[in-house]
MDTraj code that builds the backbone (N, CA, C; nanometers):
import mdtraj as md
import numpy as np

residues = "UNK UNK UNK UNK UNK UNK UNK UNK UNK UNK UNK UNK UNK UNK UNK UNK UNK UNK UNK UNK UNK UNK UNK UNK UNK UNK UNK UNK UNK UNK UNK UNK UNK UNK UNK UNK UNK UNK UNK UNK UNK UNK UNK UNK UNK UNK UNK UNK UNK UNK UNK UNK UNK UNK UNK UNK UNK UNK UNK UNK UNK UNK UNK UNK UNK UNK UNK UNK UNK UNK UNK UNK UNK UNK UNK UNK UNK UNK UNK UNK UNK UNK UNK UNK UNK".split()
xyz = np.array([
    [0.0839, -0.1165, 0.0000],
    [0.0000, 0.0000, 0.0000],
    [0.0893, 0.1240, 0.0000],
    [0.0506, 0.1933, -0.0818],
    [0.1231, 0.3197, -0.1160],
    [0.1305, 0.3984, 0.0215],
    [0.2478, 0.5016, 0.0509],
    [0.2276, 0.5465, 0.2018],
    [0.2138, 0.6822, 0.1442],
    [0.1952, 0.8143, 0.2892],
    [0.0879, 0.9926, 0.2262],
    [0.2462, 0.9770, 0.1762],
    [0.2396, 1.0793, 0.0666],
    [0.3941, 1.1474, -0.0233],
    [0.4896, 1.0974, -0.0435],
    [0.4318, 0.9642, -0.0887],
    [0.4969, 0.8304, -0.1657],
    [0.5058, 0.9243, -0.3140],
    [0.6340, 0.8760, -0.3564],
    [0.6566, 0.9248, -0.4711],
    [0.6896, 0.8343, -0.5631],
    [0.6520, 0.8067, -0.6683],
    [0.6253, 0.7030, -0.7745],
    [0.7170, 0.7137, -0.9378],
    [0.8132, 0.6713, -0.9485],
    [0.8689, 0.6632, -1.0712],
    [0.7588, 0.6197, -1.2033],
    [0.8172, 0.7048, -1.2894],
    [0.7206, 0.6975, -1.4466],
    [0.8242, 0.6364, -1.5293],
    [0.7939, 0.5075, -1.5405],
    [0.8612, 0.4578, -1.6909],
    [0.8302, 0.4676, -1.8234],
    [0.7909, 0.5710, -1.8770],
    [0.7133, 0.6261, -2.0224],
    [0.8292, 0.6001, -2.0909],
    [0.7616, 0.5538, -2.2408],
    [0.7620, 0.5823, -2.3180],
    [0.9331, 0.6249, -2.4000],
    [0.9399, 0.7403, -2.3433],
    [0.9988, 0.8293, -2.3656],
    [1.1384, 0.7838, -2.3699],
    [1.2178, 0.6769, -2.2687],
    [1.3383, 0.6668, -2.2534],
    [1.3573, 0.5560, -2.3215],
    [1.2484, 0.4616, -2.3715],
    [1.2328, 0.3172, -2.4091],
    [1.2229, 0.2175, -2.3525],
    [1.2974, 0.2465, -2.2236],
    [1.3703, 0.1298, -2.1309],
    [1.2835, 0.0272, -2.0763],
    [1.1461, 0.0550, -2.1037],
    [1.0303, -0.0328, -2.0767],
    [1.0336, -0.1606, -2.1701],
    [1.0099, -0.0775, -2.2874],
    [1.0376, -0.2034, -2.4383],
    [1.1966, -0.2391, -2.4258],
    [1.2938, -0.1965, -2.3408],
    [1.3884, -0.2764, -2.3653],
    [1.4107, -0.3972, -2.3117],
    [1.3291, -0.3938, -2.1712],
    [1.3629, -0.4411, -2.0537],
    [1.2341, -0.5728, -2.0880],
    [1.1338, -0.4929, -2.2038],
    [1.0336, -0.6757, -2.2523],
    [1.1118, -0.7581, -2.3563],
    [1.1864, -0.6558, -2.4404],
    [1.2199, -0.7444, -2.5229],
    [1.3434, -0.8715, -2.4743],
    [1.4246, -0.7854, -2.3966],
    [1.5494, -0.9192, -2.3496],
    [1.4428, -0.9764, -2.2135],
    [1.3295, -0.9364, -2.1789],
    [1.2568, -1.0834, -2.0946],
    [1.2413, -1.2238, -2.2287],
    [1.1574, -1.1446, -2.3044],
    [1.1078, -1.2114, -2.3981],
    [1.2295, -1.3288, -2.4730],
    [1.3474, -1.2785, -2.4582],
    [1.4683, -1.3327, -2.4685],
    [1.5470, -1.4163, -2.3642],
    [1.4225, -1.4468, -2.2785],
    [1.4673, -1.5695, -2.1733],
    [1.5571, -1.5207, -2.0719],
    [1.5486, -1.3700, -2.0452],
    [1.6286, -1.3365, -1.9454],
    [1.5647, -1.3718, -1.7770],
    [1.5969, -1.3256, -1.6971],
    [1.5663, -1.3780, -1.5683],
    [1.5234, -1.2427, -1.5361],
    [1.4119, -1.2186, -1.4193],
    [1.3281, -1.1383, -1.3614],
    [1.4501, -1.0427, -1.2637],
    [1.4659, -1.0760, -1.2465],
    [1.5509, -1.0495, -1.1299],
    [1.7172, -1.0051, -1.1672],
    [1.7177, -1.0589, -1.2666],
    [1.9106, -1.0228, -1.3298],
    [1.8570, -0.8730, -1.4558],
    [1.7391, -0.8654, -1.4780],
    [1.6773, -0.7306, -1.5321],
    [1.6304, -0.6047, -1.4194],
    [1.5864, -0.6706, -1.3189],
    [1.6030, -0.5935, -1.2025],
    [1.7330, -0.4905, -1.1395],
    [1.8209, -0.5818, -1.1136],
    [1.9367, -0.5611, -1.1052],
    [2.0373, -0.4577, -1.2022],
    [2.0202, -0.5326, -1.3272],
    [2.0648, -0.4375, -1.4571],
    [2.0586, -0.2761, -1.4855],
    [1.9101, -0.2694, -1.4867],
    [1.8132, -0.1512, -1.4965],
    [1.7850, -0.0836, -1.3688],
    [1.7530, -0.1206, -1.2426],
    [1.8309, -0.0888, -1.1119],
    [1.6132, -0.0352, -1.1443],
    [1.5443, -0.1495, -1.1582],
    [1.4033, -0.1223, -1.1565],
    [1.3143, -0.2386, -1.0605],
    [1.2257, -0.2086, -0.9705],
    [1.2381, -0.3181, -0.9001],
    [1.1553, -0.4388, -1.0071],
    [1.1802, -0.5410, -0.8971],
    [1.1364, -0.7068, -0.9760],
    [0.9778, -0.6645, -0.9946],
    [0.8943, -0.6458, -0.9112],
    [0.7437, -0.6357, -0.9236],
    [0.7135, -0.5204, -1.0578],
    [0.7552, -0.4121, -1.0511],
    [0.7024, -0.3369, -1.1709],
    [0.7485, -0.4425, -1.2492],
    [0.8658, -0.4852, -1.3551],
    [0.8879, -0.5920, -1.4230],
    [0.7790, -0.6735, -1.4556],
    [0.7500, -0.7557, -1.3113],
    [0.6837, -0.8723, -1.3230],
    [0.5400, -0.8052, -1.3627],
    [0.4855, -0.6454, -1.3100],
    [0.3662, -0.6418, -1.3603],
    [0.3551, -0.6218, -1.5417],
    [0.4281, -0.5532, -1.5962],
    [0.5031, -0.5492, -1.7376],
    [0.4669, -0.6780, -1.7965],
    [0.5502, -0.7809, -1.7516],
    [0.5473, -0.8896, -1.8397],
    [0.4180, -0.9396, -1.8550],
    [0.3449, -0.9075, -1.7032],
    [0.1868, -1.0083, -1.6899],
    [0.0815, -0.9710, -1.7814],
    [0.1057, -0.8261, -1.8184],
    [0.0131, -0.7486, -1.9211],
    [0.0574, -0.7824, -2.0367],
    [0.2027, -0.8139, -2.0748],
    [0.2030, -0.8785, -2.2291],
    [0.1930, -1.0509, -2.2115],
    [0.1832, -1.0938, -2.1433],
    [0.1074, -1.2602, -2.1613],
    [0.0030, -1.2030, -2.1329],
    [-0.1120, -1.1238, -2.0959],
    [-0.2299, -1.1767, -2.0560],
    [-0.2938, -1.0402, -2.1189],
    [-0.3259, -0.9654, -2.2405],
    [-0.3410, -0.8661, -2.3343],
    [-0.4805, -0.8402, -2.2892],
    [-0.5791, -0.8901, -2.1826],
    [-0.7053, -0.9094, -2.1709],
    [-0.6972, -0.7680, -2.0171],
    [-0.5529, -0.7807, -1.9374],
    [-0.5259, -0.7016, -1.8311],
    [-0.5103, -0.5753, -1.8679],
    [-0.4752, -0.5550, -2.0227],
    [-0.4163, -0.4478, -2.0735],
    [-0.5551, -0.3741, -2.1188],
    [-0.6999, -0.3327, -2.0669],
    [-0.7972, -0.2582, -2.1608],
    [-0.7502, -0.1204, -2.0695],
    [-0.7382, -0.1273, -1.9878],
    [-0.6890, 0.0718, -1.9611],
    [-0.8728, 0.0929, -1.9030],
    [-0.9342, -0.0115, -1.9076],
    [-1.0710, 0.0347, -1.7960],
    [-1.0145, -0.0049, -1.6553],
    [-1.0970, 0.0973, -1.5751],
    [-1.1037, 0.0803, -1.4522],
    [-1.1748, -0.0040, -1.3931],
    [-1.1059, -0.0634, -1.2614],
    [-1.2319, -0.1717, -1.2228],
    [-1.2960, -0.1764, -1.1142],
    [-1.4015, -0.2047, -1.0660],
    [-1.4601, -0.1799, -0.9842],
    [-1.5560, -0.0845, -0.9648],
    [-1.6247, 0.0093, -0.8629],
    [-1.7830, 0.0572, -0.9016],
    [-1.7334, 0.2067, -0.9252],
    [-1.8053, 0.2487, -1.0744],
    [-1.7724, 0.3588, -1.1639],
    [-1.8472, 0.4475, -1.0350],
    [-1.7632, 0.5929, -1.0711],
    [-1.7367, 0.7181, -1.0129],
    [-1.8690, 0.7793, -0.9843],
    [-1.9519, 0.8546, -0.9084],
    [-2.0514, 0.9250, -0.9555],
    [-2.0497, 1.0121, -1.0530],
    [-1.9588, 1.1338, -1.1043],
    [-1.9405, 1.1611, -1.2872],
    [-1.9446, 1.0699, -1.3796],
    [-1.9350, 0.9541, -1.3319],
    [-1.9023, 0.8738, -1.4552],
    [-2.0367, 0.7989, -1.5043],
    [-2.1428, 0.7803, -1.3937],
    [-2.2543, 0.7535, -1.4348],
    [-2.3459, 0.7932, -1.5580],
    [-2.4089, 0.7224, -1.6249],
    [-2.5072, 0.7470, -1.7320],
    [-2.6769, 0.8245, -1.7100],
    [-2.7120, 0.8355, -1.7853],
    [-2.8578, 0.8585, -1.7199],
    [-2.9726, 0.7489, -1.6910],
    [-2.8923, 0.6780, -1.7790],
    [-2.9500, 0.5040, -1.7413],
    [-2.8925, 0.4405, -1.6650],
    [-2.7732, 0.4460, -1.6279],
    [-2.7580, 0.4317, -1.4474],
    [-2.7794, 0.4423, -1.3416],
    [-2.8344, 0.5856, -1.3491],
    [-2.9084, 0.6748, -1.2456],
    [-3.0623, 0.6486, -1.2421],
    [-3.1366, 0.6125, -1.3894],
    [-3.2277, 0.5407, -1.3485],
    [-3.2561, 0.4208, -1.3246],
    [-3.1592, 0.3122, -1.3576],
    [-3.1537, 0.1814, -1.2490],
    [-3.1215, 0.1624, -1.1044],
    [-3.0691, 0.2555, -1.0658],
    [-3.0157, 0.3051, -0.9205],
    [-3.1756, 0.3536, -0.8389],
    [-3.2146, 0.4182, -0.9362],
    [-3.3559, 0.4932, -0.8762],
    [-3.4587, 0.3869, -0.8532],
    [-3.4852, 0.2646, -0.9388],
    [-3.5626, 0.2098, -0.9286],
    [-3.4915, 0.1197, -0.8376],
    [-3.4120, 0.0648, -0.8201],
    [-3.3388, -0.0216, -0.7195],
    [-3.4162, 0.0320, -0.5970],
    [-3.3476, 0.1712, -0.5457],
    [-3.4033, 0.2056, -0.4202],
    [-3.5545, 0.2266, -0.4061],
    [-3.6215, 0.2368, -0.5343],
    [-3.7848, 0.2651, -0.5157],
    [-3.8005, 0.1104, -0.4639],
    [-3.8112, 0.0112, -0.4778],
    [-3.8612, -0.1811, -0.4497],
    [-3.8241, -0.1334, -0.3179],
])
top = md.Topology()
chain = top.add_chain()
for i, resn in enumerate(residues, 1):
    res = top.add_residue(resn, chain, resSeq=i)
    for name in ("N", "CA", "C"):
        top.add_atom(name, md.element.get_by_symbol(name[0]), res)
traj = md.Trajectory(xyz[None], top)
């Protein structure tokens, strides 16, 4: 669990080192000797790799119960009738 003014490294894009660090996995490297290398911990890695075996983790929706902005007007009226019963 993240702690207050936890500060979070961004691996974008930008430096590559993301796609570098899949492609020599993908090349049978070890979790942990890429860790080491790249000086990135093992878990970001391991979450990396889990999204390219499993392309179904990768939709970029959120999960769990949508926002009140994010509701429809047909949400709001299934919600309404819920609480009317």
């Amino acid at each position: 669990m993240a702690s207050k003014g936890q500060k979070f490294r961004d691996y974008s894009d930008k430096t590559n080192i993301k796609n570098i660090i899949l492609e020599e996995y993908k090349l049978k490297r070890n979790i942990q000797e890429l860790s080491e290398r790249y000086n990135i911990p093992s878990g970001t890695i391991k979450t990396w790799t889990r999204k390219i075996n499993h392309p179904e983790l990768n939709t970029g929706k959120k999960r769990g119960r949508p926002k009140e902005k994010d509701l429809t007007k047909e949400d709001w009226k299934e919600r309404y009738e819920i609480l009317k019963k």
